[in-house]
NUDO-462721 format. One record per residue: residue in three letters; residue number from 1; chain; y, x, z of N, C-alpha, C, O in turn. Coordinates in steps of 0.2 Angstrom, whole numbers. Example, Ala and Ser with C-alpha at 12.3 -4.5 7.8 and 13.67 -1.06 7.14 Angstrom:
2
NODE  type  seq  mol     nY     nX     nZ    caY    caX    caZ     cY     cX     cZ     oY     oX     oZ
NODE   ALA    1    A    -28     66     39    -22     62     39    -16     66     39    -17     71     42
NODE   SER    2    A    -11     64     35     -5     68     36      0     64     39      6     67     40
This chain:
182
NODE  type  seq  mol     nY     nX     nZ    caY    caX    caZ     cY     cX     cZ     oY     oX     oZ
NODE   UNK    1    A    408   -430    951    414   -433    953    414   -434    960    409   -437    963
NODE   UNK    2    A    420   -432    962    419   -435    971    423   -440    972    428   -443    969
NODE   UNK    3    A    417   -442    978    418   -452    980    426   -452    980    429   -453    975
NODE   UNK    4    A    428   -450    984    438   -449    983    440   -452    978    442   -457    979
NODE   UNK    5    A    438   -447    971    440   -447    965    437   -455    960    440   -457    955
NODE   UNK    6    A    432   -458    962    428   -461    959    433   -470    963    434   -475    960
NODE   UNK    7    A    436   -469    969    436   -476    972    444   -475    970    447   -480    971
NODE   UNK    8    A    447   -468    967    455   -471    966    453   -473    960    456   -478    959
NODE   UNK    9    A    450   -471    954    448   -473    948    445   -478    949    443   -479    944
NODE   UNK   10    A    444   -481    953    443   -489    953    447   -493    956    447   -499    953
NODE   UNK   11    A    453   -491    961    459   -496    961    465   -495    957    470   -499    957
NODE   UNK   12    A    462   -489    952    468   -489    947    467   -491    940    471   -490    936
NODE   UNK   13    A    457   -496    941    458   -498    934    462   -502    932    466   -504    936
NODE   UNK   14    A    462   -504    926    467   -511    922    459   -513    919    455   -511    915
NODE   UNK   15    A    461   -520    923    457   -524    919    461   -529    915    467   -530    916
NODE   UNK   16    A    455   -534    912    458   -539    907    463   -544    911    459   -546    915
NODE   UNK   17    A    466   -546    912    469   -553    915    465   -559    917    467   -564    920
NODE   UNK   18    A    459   -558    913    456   -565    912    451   -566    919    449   -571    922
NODE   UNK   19    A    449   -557    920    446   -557    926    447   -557    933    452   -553    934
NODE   UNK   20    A    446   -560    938    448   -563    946    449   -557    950    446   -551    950
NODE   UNK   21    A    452   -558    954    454   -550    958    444   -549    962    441   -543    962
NODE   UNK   22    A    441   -554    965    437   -555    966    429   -552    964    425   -550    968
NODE   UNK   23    A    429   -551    956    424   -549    952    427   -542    953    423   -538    955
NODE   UNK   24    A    433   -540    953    434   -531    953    433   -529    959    431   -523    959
NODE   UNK   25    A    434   -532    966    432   -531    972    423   -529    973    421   -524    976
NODE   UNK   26    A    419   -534    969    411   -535    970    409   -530    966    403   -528    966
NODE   UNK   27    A    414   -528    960    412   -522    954    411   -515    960    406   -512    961
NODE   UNK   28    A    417   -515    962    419   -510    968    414   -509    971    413   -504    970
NODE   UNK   29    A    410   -512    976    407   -512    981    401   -511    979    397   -506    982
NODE   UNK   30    A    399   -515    973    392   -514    969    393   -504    968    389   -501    972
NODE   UNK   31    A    396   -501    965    396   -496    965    396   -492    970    392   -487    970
NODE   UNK   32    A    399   -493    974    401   -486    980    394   -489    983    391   -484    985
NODE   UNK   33    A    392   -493    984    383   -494    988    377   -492    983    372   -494    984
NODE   UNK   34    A    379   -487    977    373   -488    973    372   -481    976    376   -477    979
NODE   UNK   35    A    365   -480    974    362   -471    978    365   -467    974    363   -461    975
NODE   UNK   36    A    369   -467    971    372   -460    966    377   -460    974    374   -456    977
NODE   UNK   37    A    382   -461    977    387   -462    981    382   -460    991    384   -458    996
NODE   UNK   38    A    378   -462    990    374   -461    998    374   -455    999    375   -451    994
NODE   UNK   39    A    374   -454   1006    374   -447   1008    366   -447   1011    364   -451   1014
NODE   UNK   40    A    363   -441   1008    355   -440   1007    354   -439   1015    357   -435   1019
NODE   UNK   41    A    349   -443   1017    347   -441   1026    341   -436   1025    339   -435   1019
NODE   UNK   42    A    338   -435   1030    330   -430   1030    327   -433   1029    323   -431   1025
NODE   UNK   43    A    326   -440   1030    321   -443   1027    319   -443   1019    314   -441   1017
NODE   UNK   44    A    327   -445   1017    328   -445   1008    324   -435   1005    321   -434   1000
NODE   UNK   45    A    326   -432   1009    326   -424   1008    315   -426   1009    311   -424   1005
NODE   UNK   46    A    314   -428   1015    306   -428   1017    303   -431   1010    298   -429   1007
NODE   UNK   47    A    307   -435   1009    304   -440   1004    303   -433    997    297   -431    996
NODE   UNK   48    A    307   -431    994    308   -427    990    304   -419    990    301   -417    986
NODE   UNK   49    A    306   -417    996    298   -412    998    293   -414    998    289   -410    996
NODE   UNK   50    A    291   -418   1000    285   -418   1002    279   -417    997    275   -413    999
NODE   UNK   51    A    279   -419    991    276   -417    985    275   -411    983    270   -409    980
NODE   UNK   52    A    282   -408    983    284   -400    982    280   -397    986    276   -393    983
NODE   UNK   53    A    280   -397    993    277   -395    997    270   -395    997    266   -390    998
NODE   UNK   54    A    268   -400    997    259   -400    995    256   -396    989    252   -393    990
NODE   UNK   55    A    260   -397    983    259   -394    978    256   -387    980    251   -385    981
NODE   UNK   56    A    262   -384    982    265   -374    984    258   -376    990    253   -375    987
NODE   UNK   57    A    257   -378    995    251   -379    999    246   -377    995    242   -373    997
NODE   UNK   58    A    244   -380    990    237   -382    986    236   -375    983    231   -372    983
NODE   UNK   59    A    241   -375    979    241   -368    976    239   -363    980    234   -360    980
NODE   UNK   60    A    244   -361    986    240   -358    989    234   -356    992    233   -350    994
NODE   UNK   61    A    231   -361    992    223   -362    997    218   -359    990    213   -355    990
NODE   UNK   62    A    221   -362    985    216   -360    980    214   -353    978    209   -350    978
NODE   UNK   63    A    222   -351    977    223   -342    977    219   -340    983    215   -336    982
NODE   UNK   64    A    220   -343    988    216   -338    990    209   -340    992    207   -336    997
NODE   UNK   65    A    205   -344    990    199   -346    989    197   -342    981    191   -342    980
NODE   UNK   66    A    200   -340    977    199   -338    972    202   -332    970    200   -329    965
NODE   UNK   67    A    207   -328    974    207   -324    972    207   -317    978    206   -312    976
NODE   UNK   68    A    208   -319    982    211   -317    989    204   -316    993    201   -311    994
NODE   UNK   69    A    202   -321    994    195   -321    998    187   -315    995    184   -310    999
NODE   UNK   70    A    187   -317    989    183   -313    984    184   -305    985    179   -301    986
NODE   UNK   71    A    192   -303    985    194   -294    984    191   -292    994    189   -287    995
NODE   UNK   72    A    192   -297    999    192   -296   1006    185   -295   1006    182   -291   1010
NODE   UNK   73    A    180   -299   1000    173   -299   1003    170   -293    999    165   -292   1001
NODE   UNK   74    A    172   -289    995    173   -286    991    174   -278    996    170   -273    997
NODE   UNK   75    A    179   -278    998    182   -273   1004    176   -272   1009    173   -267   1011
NODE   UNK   76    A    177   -278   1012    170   -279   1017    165   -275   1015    163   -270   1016
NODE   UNK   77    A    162   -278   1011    155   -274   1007    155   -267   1006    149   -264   1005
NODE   UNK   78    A    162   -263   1005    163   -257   1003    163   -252   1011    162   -246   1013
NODE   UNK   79    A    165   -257   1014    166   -254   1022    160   -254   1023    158   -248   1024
NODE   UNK   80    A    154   -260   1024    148   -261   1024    145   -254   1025    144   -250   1030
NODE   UNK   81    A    144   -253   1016    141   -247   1018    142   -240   1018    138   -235   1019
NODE   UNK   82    A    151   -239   1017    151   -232   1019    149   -232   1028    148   -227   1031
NODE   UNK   83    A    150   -237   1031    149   -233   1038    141   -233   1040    139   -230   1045
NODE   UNK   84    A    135   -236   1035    128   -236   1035    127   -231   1036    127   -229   1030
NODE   UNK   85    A    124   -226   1041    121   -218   1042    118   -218   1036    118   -213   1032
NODE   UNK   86    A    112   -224   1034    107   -221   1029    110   -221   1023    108   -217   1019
NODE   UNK   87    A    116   -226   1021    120   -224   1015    124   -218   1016    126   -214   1011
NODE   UNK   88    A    126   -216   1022    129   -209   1022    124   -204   1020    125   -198   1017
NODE   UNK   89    A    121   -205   1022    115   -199   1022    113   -198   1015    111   -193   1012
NODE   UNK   90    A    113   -204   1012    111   -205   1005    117   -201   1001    117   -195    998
NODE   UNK   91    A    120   -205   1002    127   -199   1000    130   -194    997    133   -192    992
NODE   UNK   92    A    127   -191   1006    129   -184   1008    124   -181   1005    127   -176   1003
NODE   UNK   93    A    116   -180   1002    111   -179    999    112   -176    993    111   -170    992
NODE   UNK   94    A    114   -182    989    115   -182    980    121   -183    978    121   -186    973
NODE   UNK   95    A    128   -181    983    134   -181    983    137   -187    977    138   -187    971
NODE   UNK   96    A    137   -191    981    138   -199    979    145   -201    981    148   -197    985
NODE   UNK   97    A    149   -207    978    153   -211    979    152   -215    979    146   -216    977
NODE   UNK   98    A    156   -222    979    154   -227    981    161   -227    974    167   -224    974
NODE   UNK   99    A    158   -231    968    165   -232    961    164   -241    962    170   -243    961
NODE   UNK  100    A    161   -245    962    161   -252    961    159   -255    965    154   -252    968
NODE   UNK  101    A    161   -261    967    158   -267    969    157   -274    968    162   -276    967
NODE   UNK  102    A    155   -277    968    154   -283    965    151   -290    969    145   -289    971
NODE   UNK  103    A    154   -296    969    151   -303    972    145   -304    964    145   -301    959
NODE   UNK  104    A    139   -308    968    138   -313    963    132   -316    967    130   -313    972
NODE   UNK  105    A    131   -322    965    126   -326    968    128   -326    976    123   -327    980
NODE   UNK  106    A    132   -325    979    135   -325    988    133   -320    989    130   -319    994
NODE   UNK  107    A    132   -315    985    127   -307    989    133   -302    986    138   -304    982
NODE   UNK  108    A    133   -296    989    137   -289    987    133   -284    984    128   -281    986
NODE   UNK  109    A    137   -282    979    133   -277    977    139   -270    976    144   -270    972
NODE   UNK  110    A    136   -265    980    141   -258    978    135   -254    974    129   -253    975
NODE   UNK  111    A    140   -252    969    138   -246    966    140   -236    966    144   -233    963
NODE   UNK  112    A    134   -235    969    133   -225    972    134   -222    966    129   -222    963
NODE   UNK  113    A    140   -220    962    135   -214    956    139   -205    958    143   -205    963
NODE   UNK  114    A    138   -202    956    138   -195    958    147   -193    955    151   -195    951
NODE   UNK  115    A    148   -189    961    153   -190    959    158   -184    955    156   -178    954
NODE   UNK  116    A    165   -186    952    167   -181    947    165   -177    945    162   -176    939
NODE   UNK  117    A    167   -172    950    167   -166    949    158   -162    948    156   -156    945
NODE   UNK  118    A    152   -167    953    146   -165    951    145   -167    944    142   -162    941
NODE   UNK  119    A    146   -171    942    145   -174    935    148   -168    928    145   -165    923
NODE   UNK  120    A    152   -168    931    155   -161    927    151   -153    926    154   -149    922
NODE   UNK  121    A    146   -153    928    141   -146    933    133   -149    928    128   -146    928
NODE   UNK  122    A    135   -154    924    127   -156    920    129   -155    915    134   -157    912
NODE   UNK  123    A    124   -151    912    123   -152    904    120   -158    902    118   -163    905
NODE   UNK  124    A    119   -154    893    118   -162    889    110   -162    889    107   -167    887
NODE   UNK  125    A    106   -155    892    100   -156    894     97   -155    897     93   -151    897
NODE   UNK  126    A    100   -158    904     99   -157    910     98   -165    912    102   -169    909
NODE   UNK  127    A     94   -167    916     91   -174    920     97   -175    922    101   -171    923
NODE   UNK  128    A    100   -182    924    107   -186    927    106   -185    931    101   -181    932
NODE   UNK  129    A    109   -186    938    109   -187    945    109   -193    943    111   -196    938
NODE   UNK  130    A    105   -198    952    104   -203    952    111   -206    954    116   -203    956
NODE   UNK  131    A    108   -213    952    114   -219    952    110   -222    959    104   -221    960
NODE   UNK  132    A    113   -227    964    110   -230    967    114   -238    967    120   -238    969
NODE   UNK  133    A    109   -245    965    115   -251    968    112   -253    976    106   -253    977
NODE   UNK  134    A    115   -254    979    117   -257    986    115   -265    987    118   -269    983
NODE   UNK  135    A    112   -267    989    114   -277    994    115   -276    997    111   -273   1000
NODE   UNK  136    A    122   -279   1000    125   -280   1005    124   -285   1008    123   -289   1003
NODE   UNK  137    A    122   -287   1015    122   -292   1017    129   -295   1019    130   -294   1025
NODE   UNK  138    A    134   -299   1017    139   -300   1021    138   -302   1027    142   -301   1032
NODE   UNK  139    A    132   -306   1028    134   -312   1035    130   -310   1040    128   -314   1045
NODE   UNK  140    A    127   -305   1039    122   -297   1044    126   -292   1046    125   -289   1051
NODE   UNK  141    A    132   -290   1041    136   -285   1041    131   -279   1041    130   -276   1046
NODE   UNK  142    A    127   -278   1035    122   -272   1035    120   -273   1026    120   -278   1023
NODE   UNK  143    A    120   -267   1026    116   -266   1018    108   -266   1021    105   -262   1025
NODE   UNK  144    A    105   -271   1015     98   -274   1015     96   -269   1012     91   -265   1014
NODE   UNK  145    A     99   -267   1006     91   -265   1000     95   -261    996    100   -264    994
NODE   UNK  146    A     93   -255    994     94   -254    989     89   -251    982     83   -251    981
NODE   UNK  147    A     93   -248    977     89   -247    972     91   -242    969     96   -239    970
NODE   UNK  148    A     87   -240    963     88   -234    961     88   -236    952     83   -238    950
NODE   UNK  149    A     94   -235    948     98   -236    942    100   -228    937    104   -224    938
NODE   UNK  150    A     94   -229    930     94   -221    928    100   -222    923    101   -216    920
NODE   UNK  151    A    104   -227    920    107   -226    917    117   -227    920    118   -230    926
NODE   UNK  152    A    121   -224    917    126   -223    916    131   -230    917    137   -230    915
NODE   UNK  153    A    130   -234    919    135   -242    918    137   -244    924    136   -243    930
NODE   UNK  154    A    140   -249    921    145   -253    928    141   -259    931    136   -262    927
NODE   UNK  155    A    142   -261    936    141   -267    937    141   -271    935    138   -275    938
NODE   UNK  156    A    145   -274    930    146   -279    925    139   -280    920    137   -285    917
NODE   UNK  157    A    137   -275    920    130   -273    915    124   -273    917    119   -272    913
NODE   UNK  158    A    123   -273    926    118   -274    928    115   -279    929    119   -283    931
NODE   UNK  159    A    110   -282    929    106   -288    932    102   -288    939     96   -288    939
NODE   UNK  160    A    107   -289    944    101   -286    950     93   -287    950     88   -285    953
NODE   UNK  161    A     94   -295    943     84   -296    944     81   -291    942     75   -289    944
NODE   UNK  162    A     84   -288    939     81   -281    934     78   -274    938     73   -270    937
NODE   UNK  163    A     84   -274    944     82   -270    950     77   -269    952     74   -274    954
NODE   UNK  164    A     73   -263    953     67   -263    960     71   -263    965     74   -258    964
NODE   UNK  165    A     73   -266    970     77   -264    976     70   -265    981     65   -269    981
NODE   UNK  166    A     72   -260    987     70   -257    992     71   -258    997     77   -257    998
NODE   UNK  167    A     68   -259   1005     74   -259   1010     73   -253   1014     69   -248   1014
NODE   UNK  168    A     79   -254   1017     81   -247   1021     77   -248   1026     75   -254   1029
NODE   UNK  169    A     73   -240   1027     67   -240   1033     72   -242   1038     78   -243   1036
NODE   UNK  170    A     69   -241   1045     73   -241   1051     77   -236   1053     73   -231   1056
NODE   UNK  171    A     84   -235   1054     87   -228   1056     82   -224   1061     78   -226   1065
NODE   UNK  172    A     85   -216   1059     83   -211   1067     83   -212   1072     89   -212   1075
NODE   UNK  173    A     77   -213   1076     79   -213   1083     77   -220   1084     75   -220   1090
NODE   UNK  174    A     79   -226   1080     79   -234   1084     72   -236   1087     67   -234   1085
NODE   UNK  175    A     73   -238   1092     67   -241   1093     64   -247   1090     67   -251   1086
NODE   UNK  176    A     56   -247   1092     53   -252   1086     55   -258   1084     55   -261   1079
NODE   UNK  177    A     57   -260   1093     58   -268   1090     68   -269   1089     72   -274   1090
NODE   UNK  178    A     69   -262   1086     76   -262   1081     73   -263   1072     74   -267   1067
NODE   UNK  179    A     69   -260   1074     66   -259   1066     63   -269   1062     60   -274   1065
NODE   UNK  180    A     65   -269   1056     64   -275   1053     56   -278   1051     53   -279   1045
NODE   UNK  181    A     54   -278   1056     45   -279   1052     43   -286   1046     38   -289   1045
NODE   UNK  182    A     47   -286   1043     47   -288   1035     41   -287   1031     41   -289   1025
C-alpha cells in the first residue's frame, strides 16, 4: 500500500462517535511514524548488509582455504617437478608421466607411472615399467626424494611411510657447495 493511499484511508475513516477528533489525529500519526512508512537511509541498508556481507566473506575465505588453496598447491607441485631436469631425465628414460598428485601431512606427493600408450607394448609376462612417487618440497620449490613403487595404484593407496624414498643426487655440472651434504 502506498503512504498516499494509506493517509486518505485514514481521513476517510468513520469512526464511532463516541471517539474525540483528537484520539484519530494521535492514531494517524502513531501510524505514519511507525518503520513500515519510513524511508530506509544507508544506514538502515548498512544495518541489514552487514551480516549478509560477512556471511558471503566467511564463506569465501573458507572456500578457498579448503578448496582453492589445496588444487593451487597441488598445480605447484606438478610444476615442481616437470621442470626438475632430474625428474625430466627420469621421465625421458622410462617414458613416464606424471597422472596424480596429492597434499598430505603439508608435503606433496606426484605420482610417475609409464605412460599409455608404453603400457600397451607389455605383456602379461613381461616385468611392469617402473612407477615412481615424488616429495615435493613446496617451500624449497624443489623435489626432495623420491621413490620407487612396483605396484599399479593411486595415490590414495599409498602410504609414503611404506616408501624407500631417495634423494636426488646433485644435478650435472653443479658445483659442490650446490650439492646437498645431508
Amino acid at each position: 500500500m502506498k503512504h498516499e493511499d494509506f493517509i486518505e484511508k485514514l481521513e476517510n475513516l468513520e469512526t464511532p462517535e463516541i471517539e474525540l477528533r483528537g484520539h484519530k489525529q494521535a492514531l494517524k500519526m502513531v501510524l505514519l511514524n511507525s518503520g513500515r512508512f519510513k524511508e530506509r537511509t544507508i544506514m538502515n541498508w548498512a544495518k541489514i548488509l552487514a551480516p549478509i556481507t560477512a556471511a558471503v566473506f566467511l564463506i569465501a575465505v573458507v572456500g578457498f582455504f579448503n578448496v582453492i588453496q589445496p588444487k593451487l598447491q597441488i598445480a605447484q607441485a606438478k610444476e615442481i617437478a616437470m621442470n626438475d631436469p632430474q625428474v625430466q631425465e627420469l621421465m625421458a628414460e622410462n617414458e613416464l608421466e606424471i597422472t596424480e598428485a596429492k597434499l598430505q601431512n603439508s608435503e606433496a606427493f606426484v605420482l610417475l607411472t609409464p605412460e599409455p600408450v608404453r603400457l600397451a607394448t607389455f605383456g602379461p609376462d613381461e616385468e611392469s615399467p617402473p612407477r615412481y612417487i615424488l616429495k615435493v618440497d613446496l617451500s624449497e620449490k624443489k623435489v626432495s626424494e623420491f621413490g620407487e613403487i612396483d605396484e599399479d595404484i593411486s595415490l590414495e593407496d599409498i602410504n609414503p611411510e611404506d616408501i624407500n624414498f631417495v634423494k636426488f643426487g646433485p644435478p650435472e655440472g653443479a658445483a659442490p657447495e650446490e650439492a646437498d651434504l645431508d
